[in-house]
Every structure is written in structure tokens, then in C-alpha cells.
C-alpha positions, 0 to 999 in steps of 0.5 A, a space after each residue: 774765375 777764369 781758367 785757360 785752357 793748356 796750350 795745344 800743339 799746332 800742325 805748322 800752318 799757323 799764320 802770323 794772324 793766326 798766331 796774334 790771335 792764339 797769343 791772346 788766348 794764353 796767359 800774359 806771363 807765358 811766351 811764344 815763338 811762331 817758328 816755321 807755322 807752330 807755335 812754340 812755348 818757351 820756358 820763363 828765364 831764369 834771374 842769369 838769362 834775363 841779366 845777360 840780356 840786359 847786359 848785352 842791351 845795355 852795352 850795345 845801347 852805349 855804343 850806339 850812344 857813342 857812335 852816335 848810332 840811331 839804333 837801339 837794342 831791345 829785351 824781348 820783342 817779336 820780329 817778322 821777316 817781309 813776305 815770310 807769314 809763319 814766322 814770328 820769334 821773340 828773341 831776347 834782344 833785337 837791334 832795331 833802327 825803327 823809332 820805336 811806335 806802338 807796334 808789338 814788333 819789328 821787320 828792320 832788325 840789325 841784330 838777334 840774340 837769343 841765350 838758351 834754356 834747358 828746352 830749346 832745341 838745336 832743330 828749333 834754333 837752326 829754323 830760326 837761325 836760317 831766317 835771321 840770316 834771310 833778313 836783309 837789314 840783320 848784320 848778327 845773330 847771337 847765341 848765348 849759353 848762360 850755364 858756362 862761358 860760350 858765346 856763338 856770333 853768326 855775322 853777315 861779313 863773315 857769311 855767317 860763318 859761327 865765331 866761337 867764344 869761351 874764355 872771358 877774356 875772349 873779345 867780342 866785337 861788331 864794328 858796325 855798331 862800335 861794340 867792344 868788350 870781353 865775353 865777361 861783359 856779357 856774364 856780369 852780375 851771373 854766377 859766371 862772373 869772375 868778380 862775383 867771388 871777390 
């Protein structure tokens, strides 16, 4: 039986290469972030996390198919950034207008989403936030709390100025991709979902 060996910490001046090659080492169940050269651990989701981003594809997937839009979201694929070699996340969704190949991740993005565990941190966020917004194709990055109603939504035609949204009712919408819906959307099927009661 073969046992693997626990993670180790790494100096941030791992590579992307060097990160694919650490990555086979880890179990398959485990996730990994390369941000800014160190590989970071992430906790595995919780049933709410993993809801709300198939929630959030699958609204996005409508609109694209009624705008009749060639994009597609993704639920957890890795991106890279051209020209930026320790960088290599795995936000939970990705809009990408790449057709989709056999490659393990995406440069031309239109859209990141992360919804956040007990162990990430605001540092770890902000380093990864500051590259999505070097992207040249990415139009939004998101930022959802699972444990209450609060939704952040960094959106490069308001330089990415943060627009916060708590009330379920609250609007959220991105133009480009001809989404609307309520910030209750986002939550359905959790524990936060205001027809759960019902």
C-alpha cells in the first residue's frame, strides 16, 4: 500500500511546472492553489459550496444560451495568467470561451468565482484577486460567502471597484453576459435559501 507523504510548505518559488509536477504527487481528492509561487492547500467543499457554484454555472450557462453567447462556465478548473509562471488557482467557477480540449486549464477567462472556506484568508484572496484583474479577457471576479447572504463582485467597467450585495433580493448582474438574477439564486438548495422553510 502506498502512502503519501504529507504536503510540505514551499518558499514561493515554485513554477507552474514545477507545480503540475508536485500536483501528481498529491492524492487525487486533494486541491491545490499556486499562488504567487507556493502552493497552497485548500479545504475540500462543503455540500452549500459546492451547490452554490453549480448554481452559479448553471445560471450563467442559461444566459449564455439565450444570448446565444459562446462562452461556457466551468465548476473548478485551473487558470493561468500569459507571461505570469507562479500563478496557477483553481477557482470554483471559470468563464471560458476556449472550446473546451483536453487541456487541465484556461488563459482566456471572462469570469472567476471563488466562494470561500473557514481557511482561506483575506492575504491569499487579495494576491489572487490583484491577478484576475491583470487578465486581459476577464470582464468579473466574484467572491461568495456561503454562511450568510454576502456576495462581493469586482467588475472591470467599474474598475474594479468591490459591489456588495447582502439581501436576497439584491440584484446581481453582468450585462455582458445578459445574467439577471437575485442574490437568492446564487443560495438555492443551501441552507440560506428563503424557500427551504417552505
Amino acid at each position: 500500500m502506498t502512502v503519501n507523504a504529507p504536503a510540505r510548505p514551499h518558499s514561493g518559488t515554485m513554477d507552474v511546472d514545477e507545480f503540475m509536477v508536485f500536483l501528481e504527487t498529491r492524492p487525487k481528492k486533494e486541491r491545490w492553489h499556486l499562488i504567487e509561487g507556493t502552493a497552497v492547500r485548500m479545504p475540500p467543499p462543503t455540500l452549500a459550496h459546492q451547490r452554490i457554484a453549480c448554481n452559479l454555472c448553471e445560471l450563467l450557462n442559461h444566459a449564455f444560451a439565450a444570448q446565444r453567447l459562446d462562452l461556457f462556465a466551468y465548476h473548478r478548473i485551473a487558470i493561468r495568467l500569459p507571461g505570469v509562471r507562479n500563478f496557477q488557482p483553481e477557482p470554483d467557477v471559470v468563464v471560458t470561451a476556449d472550446p473546451a480540449g483536453y487541456e487541465l486549464y484556461t488563459q482566456d477567462f471572462r469570469l472567476v468565482a471563488e466562494i470561500l472556506s473557514a481557511s482561506n484568508t483575506r492575504s491569499d484572496f487579495d494576491k489572487k484577486l490583484r491577478r484576475y484583474r491583470e487578465a486581459p479577457g476577464n470582464l468579473y471576479a466574484v467572491v461568495i460567502e456561503p454562511r450568510e447572504f454576502l456576495v462581493e463582485v469586482y467588475a472591470k467597467n467599474r474598475d474594479w471597484q468591490p459591489l456588495m450585495l447582502k439581501q436576497a433580493d439584491d440584484p446581481v448582474e453582468m450585462p455582458e453576459f445578459g445574467l439577471r438574477c437575485s442574490l437568492a439564486d446564487l443560495y438555492r438548495g443551501t441552507p440560506l435559501d428563503p424557500h427551504w422553510a417552505d
